[in-house]
Every structure is written in structure tokens, then in C-alpha cells.
N, C-alpha and C positions, 0 to 999 in steps of 0.2 A: 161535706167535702171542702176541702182547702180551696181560695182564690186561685181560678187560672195565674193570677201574677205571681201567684206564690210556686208556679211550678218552674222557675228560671231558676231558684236555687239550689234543680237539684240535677241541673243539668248544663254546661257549657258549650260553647264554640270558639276556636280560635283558630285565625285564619294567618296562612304563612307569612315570611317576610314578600316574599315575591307574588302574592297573590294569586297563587297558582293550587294550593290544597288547603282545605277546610277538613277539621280535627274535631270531631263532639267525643265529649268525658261526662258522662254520666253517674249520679250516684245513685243507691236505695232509695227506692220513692213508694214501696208498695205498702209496707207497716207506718207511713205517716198520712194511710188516707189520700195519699195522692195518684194520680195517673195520668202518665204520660204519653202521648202518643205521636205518632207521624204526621200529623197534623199540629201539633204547638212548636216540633222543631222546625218544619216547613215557614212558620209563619215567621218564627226566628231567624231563620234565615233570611226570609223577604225582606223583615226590618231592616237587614245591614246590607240591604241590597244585594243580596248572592241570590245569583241566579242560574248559572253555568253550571253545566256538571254533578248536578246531585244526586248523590246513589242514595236511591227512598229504599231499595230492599236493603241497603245495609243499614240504614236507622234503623226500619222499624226490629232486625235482624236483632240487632244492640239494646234496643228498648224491654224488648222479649225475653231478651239474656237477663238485664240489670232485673227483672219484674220476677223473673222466675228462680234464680239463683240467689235475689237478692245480695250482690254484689257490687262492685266499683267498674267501670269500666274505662279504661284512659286513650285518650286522643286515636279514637279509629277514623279511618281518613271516609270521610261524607263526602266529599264535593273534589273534585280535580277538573283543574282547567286541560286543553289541548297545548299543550309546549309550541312555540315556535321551532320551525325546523330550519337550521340555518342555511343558506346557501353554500355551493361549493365554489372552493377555487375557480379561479383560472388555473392551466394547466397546461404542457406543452408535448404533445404527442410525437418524438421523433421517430422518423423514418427512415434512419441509417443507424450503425450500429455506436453509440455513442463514447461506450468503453469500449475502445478496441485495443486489446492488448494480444501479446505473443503468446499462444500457449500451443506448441508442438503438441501432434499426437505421437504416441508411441505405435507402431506395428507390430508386426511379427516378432519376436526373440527380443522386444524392448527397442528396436531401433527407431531413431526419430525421422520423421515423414517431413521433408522443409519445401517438397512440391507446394502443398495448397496455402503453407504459412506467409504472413502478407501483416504487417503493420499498418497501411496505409488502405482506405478505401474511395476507389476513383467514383466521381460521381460527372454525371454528363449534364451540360446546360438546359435550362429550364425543365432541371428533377427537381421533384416537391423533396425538401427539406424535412422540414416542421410544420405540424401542422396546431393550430391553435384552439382550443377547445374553450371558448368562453364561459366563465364566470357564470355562478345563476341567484337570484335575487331571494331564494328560498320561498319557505311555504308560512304565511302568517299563522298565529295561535290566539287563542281566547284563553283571558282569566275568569276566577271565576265570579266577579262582579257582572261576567257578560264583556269586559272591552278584549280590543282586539290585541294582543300582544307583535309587535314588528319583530322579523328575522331578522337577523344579522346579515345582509349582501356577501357576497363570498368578494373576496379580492381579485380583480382585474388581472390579466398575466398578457404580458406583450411577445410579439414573436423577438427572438436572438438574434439578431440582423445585423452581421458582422462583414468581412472583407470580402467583397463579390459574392453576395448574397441579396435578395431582395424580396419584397411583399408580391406575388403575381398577382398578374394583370387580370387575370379571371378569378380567383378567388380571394380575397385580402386576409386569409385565415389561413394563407399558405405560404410557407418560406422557400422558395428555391434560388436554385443556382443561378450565378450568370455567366460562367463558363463550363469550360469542361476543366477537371481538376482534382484536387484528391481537398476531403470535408473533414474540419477538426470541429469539436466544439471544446472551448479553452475558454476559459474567466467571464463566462456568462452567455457568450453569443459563441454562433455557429458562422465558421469563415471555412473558403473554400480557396484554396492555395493554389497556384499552379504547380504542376511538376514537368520537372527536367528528366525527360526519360533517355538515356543512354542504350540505342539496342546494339551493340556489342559492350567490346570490352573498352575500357578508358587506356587507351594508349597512344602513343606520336600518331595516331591518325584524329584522335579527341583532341588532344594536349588537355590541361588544369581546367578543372571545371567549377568557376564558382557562379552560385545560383540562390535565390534569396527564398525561393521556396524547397520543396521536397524535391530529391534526387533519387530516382531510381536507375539501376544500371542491371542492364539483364547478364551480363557477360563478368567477367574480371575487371580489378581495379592493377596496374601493372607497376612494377616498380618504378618508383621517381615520381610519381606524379600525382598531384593535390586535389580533392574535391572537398570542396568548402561550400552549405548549405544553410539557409537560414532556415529550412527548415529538417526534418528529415531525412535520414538515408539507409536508404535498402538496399545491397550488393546479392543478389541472383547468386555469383560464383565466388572467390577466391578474392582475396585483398592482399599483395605481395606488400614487399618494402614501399610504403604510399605512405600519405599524411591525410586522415578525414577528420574533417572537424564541423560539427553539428549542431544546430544552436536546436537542436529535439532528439530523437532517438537515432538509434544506428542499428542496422539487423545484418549482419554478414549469414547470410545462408550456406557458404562455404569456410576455409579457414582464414586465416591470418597467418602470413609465413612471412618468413623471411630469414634475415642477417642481422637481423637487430633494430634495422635500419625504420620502421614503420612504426606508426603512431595513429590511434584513434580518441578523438576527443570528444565527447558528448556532455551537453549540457546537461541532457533526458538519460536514460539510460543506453546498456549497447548489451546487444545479444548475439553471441557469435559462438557459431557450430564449436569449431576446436581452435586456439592460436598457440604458436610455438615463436618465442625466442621473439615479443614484439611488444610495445607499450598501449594499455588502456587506459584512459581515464572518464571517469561517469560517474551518475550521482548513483546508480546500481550496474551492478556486472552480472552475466549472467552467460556462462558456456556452457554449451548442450553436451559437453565429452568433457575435453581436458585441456588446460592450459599449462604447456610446459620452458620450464624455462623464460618466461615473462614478467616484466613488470607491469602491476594492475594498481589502480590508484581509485577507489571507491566512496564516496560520501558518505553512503549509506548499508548497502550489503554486496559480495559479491557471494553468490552461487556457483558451482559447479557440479556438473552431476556426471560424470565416467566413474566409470566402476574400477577398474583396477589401476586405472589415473585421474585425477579429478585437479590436482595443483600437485606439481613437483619440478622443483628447483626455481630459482628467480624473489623476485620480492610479493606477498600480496596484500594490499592493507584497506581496510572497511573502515568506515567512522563506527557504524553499530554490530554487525556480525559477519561473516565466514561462515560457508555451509557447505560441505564438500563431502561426498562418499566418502573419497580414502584421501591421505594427505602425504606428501612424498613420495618415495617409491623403496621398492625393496633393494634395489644398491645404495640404500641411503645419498642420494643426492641432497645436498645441502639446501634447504626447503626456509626461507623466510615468510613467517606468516606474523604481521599482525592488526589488534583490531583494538578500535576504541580512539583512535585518533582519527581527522580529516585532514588529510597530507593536500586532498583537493585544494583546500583554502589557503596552502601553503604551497603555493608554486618552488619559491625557493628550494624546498627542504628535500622535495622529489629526487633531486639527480643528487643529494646530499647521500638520503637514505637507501638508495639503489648503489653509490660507490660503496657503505659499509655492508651490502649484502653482499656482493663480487667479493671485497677483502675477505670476508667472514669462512664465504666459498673457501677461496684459496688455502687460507688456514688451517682449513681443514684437510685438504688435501694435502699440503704440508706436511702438518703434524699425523698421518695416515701412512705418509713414507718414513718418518722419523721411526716411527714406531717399530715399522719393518726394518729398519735399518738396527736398530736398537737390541731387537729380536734376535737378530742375523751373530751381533756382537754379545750377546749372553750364550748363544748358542755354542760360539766359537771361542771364547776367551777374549776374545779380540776382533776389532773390523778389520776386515779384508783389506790389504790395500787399492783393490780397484773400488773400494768403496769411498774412500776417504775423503777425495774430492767432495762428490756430491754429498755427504753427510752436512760437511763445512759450509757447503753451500746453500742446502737447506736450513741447515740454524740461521747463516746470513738471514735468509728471506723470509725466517720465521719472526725475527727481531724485527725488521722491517717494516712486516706488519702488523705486528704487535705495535709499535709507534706509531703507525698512519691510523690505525686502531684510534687508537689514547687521544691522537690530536684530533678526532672526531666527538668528543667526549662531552665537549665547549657546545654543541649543538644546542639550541634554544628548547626547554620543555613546553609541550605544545600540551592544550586543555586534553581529560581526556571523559570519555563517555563510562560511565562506572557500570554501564547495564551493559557496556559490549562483551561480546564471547564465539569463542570458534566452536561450531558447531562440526564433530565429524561421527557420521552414521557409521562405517562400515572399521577402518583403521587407518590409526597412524604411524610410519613408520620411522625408524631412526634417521637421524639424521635431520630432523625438522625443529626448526627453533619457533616457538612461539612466543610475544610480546604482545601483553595487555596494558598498554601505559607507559609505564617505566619499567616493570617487573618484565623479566623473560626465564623462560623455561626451553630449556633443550631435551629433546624427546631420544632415550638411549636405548629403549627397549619399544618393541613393538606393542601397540595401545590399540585395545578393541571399542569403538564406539564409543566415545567420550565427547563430554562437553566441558572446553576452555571458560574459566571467567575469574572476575576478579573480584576478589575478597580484603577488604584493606589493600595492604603492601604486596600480598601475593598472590601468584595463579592457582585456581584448587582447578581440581578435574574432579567432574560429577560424570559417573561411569552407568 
């Protein structure tokens, strides 16, 4: 029989980069007179110091194979260390509801429920916050030399200890309040705001109400008169002709009415039941019915969701999209929709592009009696003379503004978003002008479910 030294050549070890698995390759050793067993790979092993982890039945397993099949056998894993298990994070366990956004339920027949809806949640002093879940140091591992392998510590996490918030006095693993007040968490920490609550309505008994945190008003906001919040504002009822301006969100649980005369400004977005005949501006819009006859000025999207009104007549413009059940209405009211622009960043250009939808209106109106007058005169040979007047007079005022038209033309072209697009689910109907960009399309025949976008130079509609 061969020297025991002579039996390393028909058998190997090689051990990983990380020290963690050992790999024996085996060759034919039973036709050169040799034999190998569980005990010369053992001893092998001791040499290189491996001692951790040895699986003796899978040698001897392998050895049996190579002896009896007389074959090759490559890297079957002998020896495995225990892995280090790394510790976990820190972590921070909140206690209030952190996303808190607007999402009306539907009831009965689809109608929306604005009782239990609330953007805002009040929290009372010395409520636990956040609670802190410390880091852990993990579970050590052995290679298979026998050392010890160290875990990786998981990362420390601090509490978010933001405006009238604090560590408590009895737990240090706990964030609460220091007043009573309504709880944001905004750019890393959790602050807890005052609010101005209103329990009626805001009128000559209020006067203007400005306030640096959240405003809530359970009653109406009455015409003529301002609330200005640094944070926040919730309206319970009704917003007539007023001015709210918002350095966060806005939620009208009733409408928006008026004369024309009212305006909502939000930095955050504005969610409001239905408005008629009054100004929005937000970085998103979002009415639960319909908005008719209003100007809306959106950064980013405005929604609408009424069914057989969702946006008709007035101006509406989004930086990225429009999304509205139906668009216009069935007496074709003169309907300006466009999107792909942020008119927001362009204060100027607002009361520019709201006088050429008014003109646009009129024009049409205009050219709608021309028509019937026109009608009247093929019919008869001839116009009437009780018509004659007012025909001349209509051409007057069609010229007119056709040229107040033209001298709006000089307008500055503003960037535009090439992904924006009007989204409409149910229909749209005549009488609605849509503008992606530059390119506008006037909508002459009734459109079921289509999607506005812009392609190059023009609007296509994907149906």
C-alpha cells in the first residue's frame, strides 16, 4: 500500500474567502491501491487548524461515493461556520396616525360622508408620541478555524423631538406632547402645533383671523372676511366670498360660493365638497362633486369626481394632469381646461389667462347669436329689420374681441410638462376647449371617456 503522504494527492480542501465553508474534491483512489478514509481527512483538517463545524457524515458520505463509483467528486461543503446575525436597527414606533390624509367614505347611492372626515388630529398634553425601540448589538458567529466572528450593531435611532414635543419624564424612550394641539410629523421630527378653533362661524362677531398654526372653524367662513394660517385650515360649513390662505392644507367640508369675489390659497393642497363661481390655488385640487364656473390654478393635479358635473365653464389648469368624470356640460358652456403648465409659479400670468377664457366665453356666445341671426336671413331672403341693429352690433363686438384676443397673443410661453394629460372617465361635452402646451383642441361633438395628451405639436385622444 501507498504512503499515507501519498494520499493528499488524491484529495483536497479548500477553505472560503470569508472563512466561513470548507469544500473537500476528491479523486479515484481505489485502483491506485490507496484508501482513504475519515480519519486522514480529519487529520487534514486539524493541520490547517479547522476545527468548527465539521460534517464527518458527509466525508465519510463522499469518500464511499469516490471508492465505490470510482469517480470525481468537486467542492461538497465539509465544514460551515455559524454566520454572525446582525443586529437590528433602531426604530421608531409612532403612536398617532402619521399619514393622515383625506379620504371621504362613500355611503349609500355613492354619496360622500364629510361627518367623520378630519385632516387634522388633536392630540392632548403629556400623550406619548413616539415611542423608541432601541437598536440591538446582534448575535456573535464562529468560523470555521473555531474564532469568533463579530456582528454588525444595528444603528442607533433617536426620538423626533420637534416644536412642543419632549423626551418624558418617566420613560426616555418616549416622545410626548407639551400641550394640547393638533401633531404633524414633517421633515424628520414630530411637532405638535396649536390650533385656533373657531366654534361658530367667522363673521363681524370673529372679524379676520390670522393665526400661525392650524385653524379650525366648525361653522362658516362669511363674506369679506380673511383667515390667514401658518398652518392648516378645516371649514366644518360653507366658505362665501372670503380670502384663505394657507401655508398647508385646506379642507372645506361644505361649498365655496359666491360672486366671484372669494379666493383659496394653499401652499399644501385644498379639498373642497363643491365650489361655484370662485378662485383656487394649490399644489393639488381636489372636489368631491363639482366645480362650476371657477377659476382653479393647480401645480400638480386637480380632481374632480361628480358625475354628471365634475368641471364646467371657467378656467382649470394642472402642471401634470386633470381628472374628472365628465367635463363641460350638456348646454355646452364654454369649458377652459388646460394642463402641462404651472400657472402657480406664474402669479402674473393668472388674471392674464382667466381674462382670455371670459373673452373666449363671450365669443362664443357671440358667434352662437350670429349664427341664428344668419339662419333667420337665409331663411327669409333677407334680415328683418327689427334685426338689423343688433346683428351690426354683434359684428361690432365680435371684432372687438377678436382684437383683445390678438393683443393677448404677446403672452410669454411658459415651460411645459410633456407627460401632462386630461384624464376624462365618463364624457366630454361640446363646448370645451382643451390646451396641452401650446396646441388647443375645441371639443364639437360629444366624447366618451378619453384621454387628452400631448404628442409632438399635437393633442391626440386615446379613447
Amino acid at each position: 500500500m501507498a504512503e499515507s503522504a501519498d494520499k493528499t494527492k488524491f484529495f483536497a480542501i479548500k477553505v472560503s474567502d470569508d472563512h466561513m465553508k470548507v469544500y473537500l474534491t476528491v479523486k479515484p483512489f481505489a485502483q491506485k491501491d490507496i484508501d482513504i478514509n475519515l480519519n486522514d481527512v480529519l487529520q487534514t483538517l486539524q493541520s490547517r487548524s479547522i476545527s468548527f463545524g465539521i460534517k464527518e457524515d458527509v466525508i465519510k458520505t463522499t469518500l464511499d461515493e469516490v471508492k465505490q463509483e470510482n469517480i470525481s467528486v468537486e467542492n461538497v461543503l465539509i465544514a460551515e461556520g455559524d454566520h454572525a446575525i446582525n443586529g437590528e436597527d433602531g426604530r421608531l414606533e409612532f403612536l398617532f396616525n402619521v399619514d393622515k390624509k383625506i379620504k371621504p367614505q362613500e355611503g349609500a347611492h355613492g354619496k360622500v360622508d364629510f361627518h367623520e372626515l378630519s385632516m387634522v388630529e388633536n392630540v392632548e398634553k403629556e400623550q406619548p408620541l413616539v415611542k423608541l425601540i432601541d437598536s440591538t448589538p446582534g448575535t456573535p458567529g464562529k468560523n470555521v478555524y473555531g474564532k469568533m466572528v463579530n456582528p454588525v450593531h444595528g444603528k442607533p435611532c433617536v426620538l423626533p423631538i420637534g416644536e412642543n414635543t419632549k423626551v418624558s419624564n418617566k420613560d426616555t424612550k418616549l416622545l410626548v406632547s407639551c400641550i394640547d394641539g393638533i401633531v404633524k410629523y414633517v421633515g424628520g421630527v414630530v411637532s405638535v402645533k396649536s390650533c385656533y378653533a373657531v366654534e361658530k362661524d367667522v363673521d363681524f362677531s370673529t372679524g379676520n383671523i390670522t393665526s400661525k398654526g392650524t385653524v379650525v372653524v366648525k361653522g362658516n367662513v362669511r363674506s369679506g372676511f380673511i383667515l390667514d394660517a401658518g398652518g392648516d385650515v378645516e371649514v366644518w360649513g360653507t366658505v362665501e366670498d372670503s380670502m384663505i390662505k394657507s401655508k398647508g392644507n385646506v379642507l372645506v367640508k361644505g361649498g365655496f360660493i359666491g360672486s366671484g369675489k372669494g379666493k383659496i390659497e394653499a401652499d399644501g393642497d385644498v379639498t373642497i365638497y363643491f365650489a361655484r363661481n370662485q378662485t383656487i390655488v394649490a399644489t393639488n385640487v381636489i372636489i368631491l362633486r363639482e366645480a362650476v364656473d371657477c377659476t382653479i390654478y393647480a401645480k400638480n393635479t386637480v380632481k374632480a369626481h361628480g358625475d354628471k358635473i365634475s368641471i364646467g365653464g371657467g378656467i382649470t389648469t394642472a402642471g401634470a394632469m386633470i381628472e374628472v368624470e365628465s367635463l363641460g356640460s350638456k348646454n355646452e358652456v364654454h369649458t377652459d381646461v388646460e394642463a402641462g403648465i404651472d400657472y402657480t409659479a406664474h402669479q402674473s400670468q393668472m388674471s392674464t389667462r382667466k381674462e382670455i377664457s371670459g373673452l373666449k366665453a363671450v365669443l362664443k356666445t357671440v358667434d352662437k347669436e350670429l349664427n341664428t341671426l344668419h339662419a333667420i336671413k337665409k331663411a327669409k331672403g333677407e334680415l328683418p329689420a327689427q334685426y338689423t341693429n343688433t346683428f351690426d352690433h354683434l359684428l361690432s363686438r365680435r371684432e372687438e374681441l377678436v382684437k383683445k384676443l390678438k393683443d393677448f397673443a404677446s403672452v410669454e410661453i411658459l415651460p411645459v410638462n410633456e407627460g401632462a394629460k386630461v384624464v376624462v372617465n365618463k364624457v366630454v361635452h361640446p363646448g370645451v376647449e382643451i390646451t396641452i402646451g401650446e396646441p388647443t383642441m375645441t371639443i364639437l361633438e360629444e366624447c366618451k371617456k378619453a384621454t387628452f395628451y400631448l404628442s409632438g405639436d399635437e393633442i391626440k385622444i386615446k379613447t
